[in-house]
C-alpha positions as CSV (number, residue, x, y, z in Angstrom):
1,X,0.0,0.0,0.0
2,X,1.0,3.6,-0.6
3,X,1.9,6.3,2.0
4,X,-1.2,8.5,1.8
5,X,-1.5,11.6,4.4
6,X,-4.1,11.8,6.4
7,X,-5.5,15.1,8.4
8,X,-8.0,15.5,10.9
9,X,-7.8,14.7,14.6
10,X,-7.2,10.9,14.5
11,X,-3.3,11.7,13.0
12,X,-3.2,15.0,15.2
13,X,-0.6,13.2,17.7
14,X,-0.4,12.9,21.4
15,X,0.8,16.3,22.4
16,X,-1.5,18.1,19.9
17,X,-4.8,15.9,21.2
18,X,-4.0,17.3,24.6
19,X,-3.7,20.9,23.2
20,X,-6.8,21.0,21.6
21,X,-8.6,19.2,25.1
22,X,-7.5,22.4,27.0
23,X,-8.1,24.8,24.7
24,X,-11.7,23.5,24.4
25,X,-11.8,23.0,20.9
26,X,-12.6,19.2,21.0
27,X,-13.9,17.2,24.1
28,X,-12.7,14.2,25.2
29,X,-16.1,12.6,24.5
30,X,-15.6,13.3,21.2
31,X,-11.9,11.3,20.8
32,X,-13.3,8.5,22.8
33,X,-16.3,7.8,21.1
34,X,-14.0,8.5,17.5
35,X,-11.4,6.4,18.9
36,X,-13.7,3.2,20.0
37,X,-15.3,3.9,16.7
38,X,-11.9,3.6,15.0
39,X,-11.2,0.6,16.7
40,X,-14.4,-1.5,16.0
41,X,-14.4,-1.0,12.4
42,X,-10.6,-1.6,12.3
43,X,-11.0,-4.7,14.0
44,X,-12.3,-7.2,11.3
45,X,-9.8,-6.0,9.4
46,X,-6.0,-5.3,11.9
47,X,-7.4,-7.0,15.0
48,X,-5.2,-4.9,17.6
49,X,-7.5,-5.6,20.7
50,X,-8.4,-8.4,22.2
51,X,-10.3,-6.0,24.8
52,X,-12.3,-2.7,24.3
53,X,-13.1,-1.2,27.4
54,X,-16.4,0.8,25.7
55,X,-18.3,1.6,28.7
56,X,-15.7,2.4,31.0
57,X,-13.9,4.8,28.6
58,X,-17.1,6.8,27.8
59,X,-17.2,7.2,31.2
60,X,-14.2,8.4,32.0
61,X,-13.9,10.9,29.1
62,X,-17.3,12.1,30.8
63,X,-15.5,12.8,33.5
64,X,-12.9,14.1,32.1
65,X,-14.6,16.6,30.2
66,X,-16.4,17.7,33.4
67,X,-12.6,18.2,35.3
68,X,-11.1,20.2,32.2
69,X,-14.4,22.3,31.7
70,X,-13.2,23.0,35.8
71,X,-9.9,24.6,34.7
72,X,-8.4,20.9,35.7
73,X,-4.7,20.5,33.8
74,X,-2.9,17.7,33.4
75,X,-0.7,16.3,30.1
76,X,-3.2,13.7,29.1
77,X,-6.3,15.0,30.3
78,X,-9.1,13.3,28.3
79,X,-6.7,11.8,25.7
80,X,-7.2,8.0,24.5
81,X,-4.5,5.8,24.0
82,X,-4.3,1.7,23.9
83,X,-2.2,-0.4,26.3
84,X,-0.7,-3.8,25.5
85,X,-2.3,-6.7,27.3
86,X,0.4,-7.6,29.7
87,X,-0.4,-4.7,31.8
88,X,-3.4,-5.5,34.8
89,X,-6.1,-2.7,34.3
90,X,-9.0,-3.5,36.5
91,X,-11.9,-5.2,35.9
92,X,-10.3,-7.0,32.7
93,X,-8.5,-10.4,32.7
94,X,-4.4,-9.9,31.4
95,X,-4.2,-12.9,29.4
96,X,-0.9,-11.5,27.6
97,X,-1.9,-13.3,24.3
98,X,-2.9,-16.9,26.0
99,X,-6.0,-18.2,25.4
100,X,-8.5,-19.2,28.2
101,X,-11.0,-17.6,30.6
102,X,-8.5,-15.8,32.9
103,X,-9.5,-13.7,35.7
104,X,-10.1,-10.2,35.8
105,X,-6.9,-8.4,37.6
106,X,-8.6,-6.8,41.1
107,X,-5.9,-3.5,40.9
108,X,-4.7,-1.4,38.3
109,X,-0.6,-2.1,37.3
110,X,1.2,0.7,38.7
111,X,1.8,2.1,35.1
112,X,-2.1,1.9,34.4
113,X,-2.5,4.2,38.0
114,X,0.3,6.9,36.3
115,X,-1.5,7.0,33.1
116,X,-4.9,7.1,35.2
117,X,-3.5,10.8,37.2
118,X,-1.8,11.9,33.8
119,X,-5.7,12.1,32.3
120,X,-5.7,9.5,29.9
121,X,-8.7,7.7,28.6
122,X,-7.5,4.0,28.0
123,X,-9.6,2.6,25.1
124,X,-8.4,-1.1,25.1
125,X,-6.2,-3.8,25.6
126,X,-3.8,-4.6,22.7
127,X,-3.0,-8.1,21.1
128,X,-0.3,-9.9,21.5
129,X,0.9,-13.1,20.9
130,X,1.4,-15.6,23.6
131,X,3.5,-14.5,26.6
132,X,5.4,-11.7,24.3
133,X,7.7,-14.6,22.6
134,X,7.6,-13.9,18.6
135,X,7.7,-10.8,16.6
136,X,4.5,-11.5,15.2
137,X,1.4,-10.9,16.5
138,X,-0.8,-14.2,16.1
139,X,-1.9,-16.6,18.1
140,X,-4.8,-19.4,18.7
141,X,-6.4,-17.0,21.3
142,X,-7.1,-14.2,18.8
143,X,-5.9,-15.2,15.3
144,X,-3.7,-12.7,13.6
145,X,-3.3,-9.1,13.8
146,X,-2.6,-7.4,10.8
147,X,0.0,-4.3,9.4
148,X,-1.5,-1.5,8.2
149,X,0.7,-0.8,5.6
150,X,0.0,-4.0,4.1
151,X,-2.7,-6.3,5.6
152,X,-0.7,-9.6,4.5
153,X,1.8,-9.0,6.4
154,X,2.2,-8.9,10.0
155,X,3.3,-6.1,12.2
156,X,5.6,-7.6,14.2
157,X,5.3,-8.1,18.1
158,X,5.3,-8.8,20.4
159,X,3.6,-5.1,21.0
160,X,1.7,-5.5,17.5
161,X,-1.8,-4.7,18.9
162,X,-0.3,-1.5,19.9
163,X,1.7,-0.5,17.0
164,X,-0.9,-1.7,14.3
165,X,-3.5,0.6,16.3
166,X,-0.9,4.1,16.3
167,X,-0.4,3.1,12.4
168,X,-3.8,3.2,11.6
169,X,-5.0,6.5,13.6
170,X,-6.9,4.7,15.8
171,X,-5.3,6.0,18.9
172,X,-2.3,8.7,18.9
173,X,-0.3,6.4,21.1
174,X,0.2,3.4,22.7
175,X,1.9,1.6,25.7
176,X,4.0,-1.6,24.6
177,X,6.4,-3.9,26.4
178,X,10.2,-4.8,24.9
179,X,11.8,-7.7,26.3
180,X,14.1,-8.5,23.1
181,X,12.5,-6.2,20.8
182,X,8.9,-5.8,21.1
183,X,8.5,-2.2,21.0
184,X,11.1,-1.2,18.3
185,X,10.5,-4.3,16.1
186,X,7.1,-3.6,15.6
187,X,7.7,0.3,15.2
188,X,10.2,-0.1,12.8
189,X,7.6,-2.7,10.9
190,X,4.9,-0.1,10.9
191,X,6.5,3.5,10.3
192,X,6.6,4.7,14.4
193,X,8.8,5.8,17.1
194,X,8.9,3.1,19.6
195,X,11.0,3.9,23.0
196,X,12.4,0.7,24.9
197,X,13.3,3.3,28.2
198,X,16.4,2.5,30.4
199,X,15.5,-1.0,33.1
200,X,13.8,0.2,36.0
201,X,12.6,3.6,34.2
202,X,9.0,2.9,34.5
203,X,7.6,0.8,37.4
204,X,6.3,-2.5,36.9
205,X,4.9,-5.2,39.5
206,X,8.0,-6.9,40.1
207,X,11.2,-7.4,37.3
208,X,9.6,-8.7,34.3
209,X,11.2,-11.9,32.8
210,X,14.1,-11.5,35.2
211,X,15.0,-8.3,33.8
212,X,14.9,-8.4,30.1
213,X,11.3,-6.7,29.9
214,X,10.3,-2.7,30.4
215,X,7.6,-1.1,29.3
216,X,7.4,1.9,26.7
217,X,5.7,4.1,24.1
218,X,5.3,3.8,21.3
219,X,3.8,6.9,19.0
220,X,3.9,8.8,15.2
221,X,6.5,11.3,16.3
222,X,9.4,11.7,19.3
223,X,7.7,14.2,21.0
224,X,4.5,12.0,21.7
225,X,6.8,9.1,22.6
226,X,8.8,11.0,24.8
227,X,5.5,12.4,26.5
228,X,4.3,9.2,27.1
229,X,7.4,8.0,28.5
230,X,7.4,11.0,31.0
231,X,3.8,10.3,32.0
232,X,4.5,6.4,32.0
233,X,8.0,7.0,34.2
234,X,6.6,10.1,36.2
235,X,9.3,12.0,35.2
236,X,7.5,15.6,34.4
237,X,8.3,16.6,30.7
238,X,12.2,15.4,31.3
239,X,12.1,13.6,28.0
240,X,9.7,15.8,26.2
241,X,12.4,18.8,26.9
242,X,14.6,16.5,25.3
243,X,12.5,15.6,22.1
244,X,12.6,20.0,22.4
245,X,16.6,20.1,22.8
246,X,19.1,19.8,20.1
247,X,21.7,17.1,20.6
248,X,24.9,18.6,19.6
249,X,27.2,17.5,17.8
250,X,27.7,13.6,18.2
251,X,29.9,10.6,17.3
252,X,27.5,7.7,15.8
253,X,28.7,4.8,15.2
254,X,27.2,2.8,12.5
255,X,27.0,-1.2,13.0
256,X,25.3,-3.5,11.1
257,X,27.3,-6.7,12.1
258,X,24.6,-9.5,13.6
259,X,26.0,-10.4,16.9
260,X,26.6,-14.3,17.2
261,X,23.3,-16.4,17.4
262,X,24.0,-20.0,16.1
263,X,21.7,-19.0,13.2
264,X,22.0,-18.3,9.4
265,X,21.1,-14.9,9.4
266,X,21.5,-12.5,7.0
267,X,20.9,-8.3,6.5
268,X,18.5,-7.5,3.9
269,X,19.6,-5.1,1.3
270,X,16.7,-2.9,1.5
271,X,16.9,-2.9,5.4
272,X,20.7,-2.2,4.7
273,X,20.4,0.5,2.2
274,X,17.9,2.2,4.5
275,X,19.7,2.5,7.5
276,X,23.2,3.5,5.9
277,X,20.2,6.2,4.2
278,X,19.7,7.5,8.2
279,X,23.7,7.2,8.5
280,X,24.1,9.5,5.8
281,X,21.2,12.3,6.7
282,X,23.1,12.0,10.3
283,X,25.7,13.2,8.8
284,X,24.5,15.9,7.1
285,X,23.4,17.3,10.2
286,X,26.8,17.7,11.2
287,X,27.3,14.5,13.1
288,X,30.2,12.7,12.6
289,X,29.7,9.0,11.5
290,X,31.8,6.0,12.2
291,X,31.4,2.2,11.5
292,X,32.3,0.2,14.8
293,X,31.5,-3.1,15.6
294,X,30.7,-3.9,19.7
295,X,32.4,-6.4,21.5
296,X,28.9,-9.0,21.6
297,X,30.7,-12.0,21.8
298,X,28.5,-14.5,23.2
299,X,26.0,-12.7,24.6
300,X,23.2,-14.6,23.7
301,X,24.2,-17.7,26.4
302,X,22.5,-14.8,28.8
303,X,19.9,-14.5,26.7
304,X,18.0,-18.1,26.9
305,X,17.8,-18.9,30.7
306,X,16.0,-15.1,31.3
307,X,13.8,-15.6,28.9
308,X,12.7,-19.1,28.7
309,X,12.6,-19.0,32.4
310,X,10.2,-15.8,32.2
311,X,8.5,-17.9,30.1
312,X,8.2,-21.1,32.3
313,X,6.8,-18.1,35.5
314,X,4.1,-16.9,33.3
315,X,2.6,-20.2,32.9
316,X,2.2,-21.2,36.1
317,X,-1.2,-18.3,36.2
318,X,-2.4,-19.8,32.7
319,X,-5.8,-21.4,33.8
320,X,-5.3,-24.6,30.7
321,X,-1.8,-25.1,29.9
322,X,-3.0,-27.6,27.1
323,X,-4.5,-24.5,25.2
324,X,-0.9,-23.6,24.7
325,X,0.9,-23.2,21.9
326,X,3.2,-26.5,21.8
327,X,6.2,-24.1,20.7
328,X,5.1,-22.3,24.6
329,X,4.7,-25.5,26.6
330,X,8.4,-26.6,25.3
331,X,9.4,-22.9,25.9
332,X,8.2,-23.5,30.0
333,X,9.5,-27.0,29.8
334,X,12.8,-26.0,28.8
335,X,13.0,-22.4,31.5
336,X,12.4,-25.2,33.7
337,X,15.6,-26.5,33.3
338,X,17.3,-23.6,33.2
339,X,15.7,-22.0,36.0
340,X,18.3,-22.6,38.6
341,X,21.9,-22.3,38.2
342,X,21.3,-21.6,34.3
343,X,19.6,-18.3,35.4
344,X,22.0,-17.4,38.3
345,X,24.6,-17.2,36.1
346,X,22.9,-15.4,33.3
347,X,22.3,-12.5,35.4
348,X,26.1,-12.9,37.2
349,X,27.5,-12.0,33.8
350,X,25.8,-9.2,32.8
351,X,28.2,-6.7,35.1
352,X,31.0,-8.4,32.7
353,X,28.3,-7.6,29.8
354,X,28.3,-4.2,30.1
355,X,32.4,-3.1,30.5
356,X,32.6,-5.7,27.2
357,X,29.9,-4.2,25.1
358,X,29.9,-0.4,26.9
359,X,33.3,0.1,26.0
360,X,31.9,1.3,22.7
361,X,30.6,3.9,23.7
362,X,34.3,5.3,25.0
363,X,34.6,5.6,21.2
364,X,31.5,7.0,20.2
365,X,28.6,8.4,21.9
366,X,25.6,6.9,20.1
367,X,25.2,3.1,18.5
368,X,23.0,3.2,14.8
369,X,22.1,-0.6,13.8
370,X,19.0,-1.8,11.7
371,X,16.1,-2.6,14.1
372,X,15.5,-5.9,12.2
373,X,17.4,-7.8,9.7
374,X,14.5,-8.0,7.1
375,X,10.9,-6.0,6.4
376,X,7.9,-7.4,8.0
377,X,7.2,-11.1,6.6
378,X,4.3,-11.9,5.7
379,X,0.9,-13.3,8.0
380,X,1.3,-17.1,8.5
381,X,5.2,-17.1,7.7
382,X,6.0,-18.8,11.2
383,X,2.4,-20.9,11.2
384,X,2.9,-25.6,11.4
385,X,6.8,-24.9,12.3
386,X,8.2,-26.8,15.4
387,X,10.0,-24.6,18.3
388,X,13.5,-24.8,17.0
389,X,12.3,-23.8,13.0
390,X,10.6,-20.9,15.1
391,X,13.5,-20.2,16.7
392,X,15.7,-20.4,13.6
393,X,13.2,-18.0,11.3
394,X,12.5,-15.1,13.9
395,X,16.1,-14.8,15.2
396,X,16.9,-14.4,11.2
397,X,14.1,-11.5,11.0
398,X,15.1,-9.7,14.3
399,X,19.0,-11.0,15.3
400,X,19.7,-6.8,15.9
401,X,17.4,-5.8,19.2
402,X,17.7,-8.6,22.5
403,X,21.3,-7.5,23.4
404,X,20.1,-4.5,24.8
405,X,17.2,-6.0,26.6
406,X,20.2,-7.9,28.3
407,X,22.1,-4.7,29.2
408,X,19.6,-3.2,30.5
409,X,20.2,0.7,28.1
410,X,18.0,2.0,26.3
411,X,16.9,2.3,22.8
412,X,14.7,4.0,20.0
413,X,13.7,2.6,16.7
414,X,13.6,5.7,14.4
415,X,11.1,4.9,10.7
416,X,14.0,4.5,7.9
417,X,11.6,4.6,5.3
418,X,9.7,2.3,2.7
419,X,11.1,-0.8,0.7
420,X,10.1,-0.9,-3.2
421,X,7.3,-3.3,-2.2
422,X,5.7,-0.1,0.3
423,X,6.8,-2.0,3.7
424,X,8.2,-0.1,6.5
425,X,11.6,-0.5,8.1
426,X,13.4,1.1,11.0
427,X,17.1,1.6,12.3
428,X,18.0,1.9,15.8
429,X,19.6,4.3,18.1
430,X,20.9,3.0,21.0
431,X,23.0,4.2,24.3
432,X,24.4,3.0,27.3
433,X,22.8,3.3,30.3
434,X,20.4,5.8,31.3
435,X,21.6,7.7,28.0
436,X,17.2,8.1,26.8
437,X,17.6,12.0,26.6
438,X,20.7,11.9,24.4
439,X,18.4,9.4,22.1
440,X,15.5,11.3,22.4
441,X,17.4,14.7,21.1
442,X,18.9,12.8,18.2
443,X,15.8,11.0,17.0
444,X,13.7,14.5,17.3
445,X,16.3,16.4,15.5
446,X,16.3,13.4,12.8
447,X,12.7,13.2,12.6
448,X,12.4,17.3,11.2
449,X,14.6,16.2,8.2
450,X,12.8,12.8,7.9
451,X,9.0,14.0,8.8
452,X,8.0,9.9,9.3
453,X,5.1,11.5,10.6
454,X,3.5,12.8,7.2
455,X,3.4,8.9,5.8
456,X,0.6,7.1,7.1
457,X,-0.9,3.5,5.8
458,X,-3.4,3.6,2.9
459,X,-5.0,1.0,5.7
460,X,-6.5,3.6,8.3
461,X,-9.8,4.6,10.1
């Protein structure tokens, strides 16, 4: 499908949605209602939610109309946005892409209580497929949600509820979860800005697949993104003065070197050609631009026991572990095994981890790699493979983004543009720790030479 602009309220952003809410020119009844609109009849078609939250939401943009027409501030005041479904809201069971009758949560996730005094209006909960392990976003609980850009393919995961709803207009942003890529991999596969924030940046109920997991934003432009991070972290407008701040002038090294994974894997040219594309426009704004390769080595022996142990955790609140996947039952089989001294060990390393891999950044100050080794593949691409054939093909789409779920440091995923065929694709800017606002500067100041935000889906509502 073709880039096509779209105007009116529903591309407005974030930041400009809360404008026009305190200035009176819109009310928040209006947004919700467009919004839930938006997202019904999107949902035969991208199936981003697996819960709309119809009644409540109407509710609370009642309410919140009543506290701004009150002179009531605050930076999402009435606004509605989406939230992954890994995140407890009340009142809704958190099935995080399982299938089964689950409980409803009986408290709000600490995150959902930050958004809830920020304002916002939370519309739904956003599909993803089963315990957040694949960058696509299907599953027997919910079939397949689709990309925007192009409805046979998929757009990614595991936050693809989320990022397929941003793409399409039906909310301005959306909160995701990125434990070895699941925020930027599906914001580079659908043309947005998706933030994996620094470990520890926005509270969560307990560490989150023993430390690989955070929570994050993802949006159209960097200022939206960075205001949902501030609301998200509680960090008032910190990152949104960033996304307002220019950088400087910066040494970026470009890598595009998979780090070691036991897999054939291979860089796409397109995705290639599209992120030495961001190299080059980095340079024109006066950055200076180095190739570097970190010291990975074999990082990914960390990797397994966090995970598939995370994985092995989650099921134990699954109400039918036989309506698993079998590819997730062999996943919790196998974190089993590596539960014990498998996991100790994993997280022993990671001081090592960071002196090996940080010592890039005594040469340079920001890290540019591809988000993902290839464009989005196409719906049913991973469907009737065994564990290790899904293991094999996902870790040959997406080889570039777990490391620093490992470190700890955050990231962005910046759009890179369009292959021939119209898919999206995204490069990454990464950092060492606690390095968001440098990232957040860089990206804004690349996005007003870019404008990613002017090219929305053919597919929207």
């Amino acid at each position: 499908m073709t880039a096509t602009p779209h105007t009116g309220v529903a591309f407005a952003g974030l930041a400009e949605q809360a404008r026009r809410l305190a200035e009176g020119a819109v009310t928040s009844a209006e947004l919700t209602a467009a919004a839930l609109d938006r997202a019904k009849a999107s949902q035969p078609v991208l199936n981003a939610f697996r819960h709309l939250r119809e009644d409540e939401a109407t509710r609370e943009a009642a309410e919140a109309d009543r506290r701004l027409a009150a002179g009531e501030r605050a930076p999402l005041l009435g606004v509605p946005i989406a939230i992954k479904d890994d995140v407890d809201i009340a009142g809704l069971p958190t099935a995080f892409g399982c299938p089964g009758e689950f409980p409803a949560a009986v408290a709000d996730s600490p995150v959902v209580t930050q958004l809830r005094n920020a304002g916002a209006v939370i519309i739904g909960k956003t599909n993803t497929p089963e315990l957040g392990q694949w960058p696509f976003t299907e599953g027997p609980a919910f079939g397949a949600t689709r990309n925007p850009w192009h409805t046979g393919h998929t757009p990614g995961g595991s936050s693809g509820g989320s990022a397929a709803a941003v793409a399409a207009g039906v909310v301005p942003a959306a909160l995701g979860s990125d434990g070895a890529g699941s925020i930027r991999i599906p914001a580079a596969w659908t043309g947005l800005v998706g933030i994996k924030p620094q470990r520890g940046r926005i509270r969560t109920d307990g560490e989150l697949f023993h430390g690989l997991t955070v929570l994050g934003p993802l949006a159209r432009t960097v200022a939206d993104a960075a205001l949902l991070l501030d609301v998200a972290a509680g960090t008032r407008e910190k990152f949104l003065a960033a996304a307002h701040r220019a950088p400087g002038t910066l040494r970026v090294g470009l890598s595009t070197r998979i780090p070691f994974t036991a897999t054939k894997t291979r860089l796409d040219p397109a995705v290639n050609a599209a992120t030495r594309r961001i190299a080059e426009t980095l340079a024109e704004l006066g950055h200076e631009i180095v190739e570097i390769e970190p010291d990975y080595r074999l990082i990914g022996l960390s990797f397994l026991p966090r995970s598939l142990a995370g994985v092995r955790d989650w099921t134990t609140r699954v109400p039918d572990r036989a309506l698993l996947d079998p590819r997730t039952r062999d996943n919790a089989r196998q974190g089993s095994l590596l539960g014990g001294l498998p996991l100790r060990l994993a997280r022993g390393v990671e001081p090592v981890l960071h002196r090996k891999i940080g010592s890039v950044f005594g040469r340079v100050d920001v890290l540019l790699t591809p988000t993902t080794a290839t464009p989005p593949p196409a719906i049913g691409r991973f469907d009737g493979l065994s564990n290790w054939q899904t293991d094999q093909a996902i870790t040959a789409a997406c080889p570039y983004a777990w490391p620093w779920n490992i470190l700890g440091w955050p990231g962005i995923n910046v759009p890179a543009g369009l292959t021939p065929g119209g898919l999206p694709v995204g490069a990454q800017l990464l950092g060492p720790s606690h390095a968001e606002e440098r990232l957040i500067s860089l990206a804004a100041q690349l996005e007003e030479v870019e404008r990613w935000s002017e090219r929305q889906p053919a597919t929207a509502w």
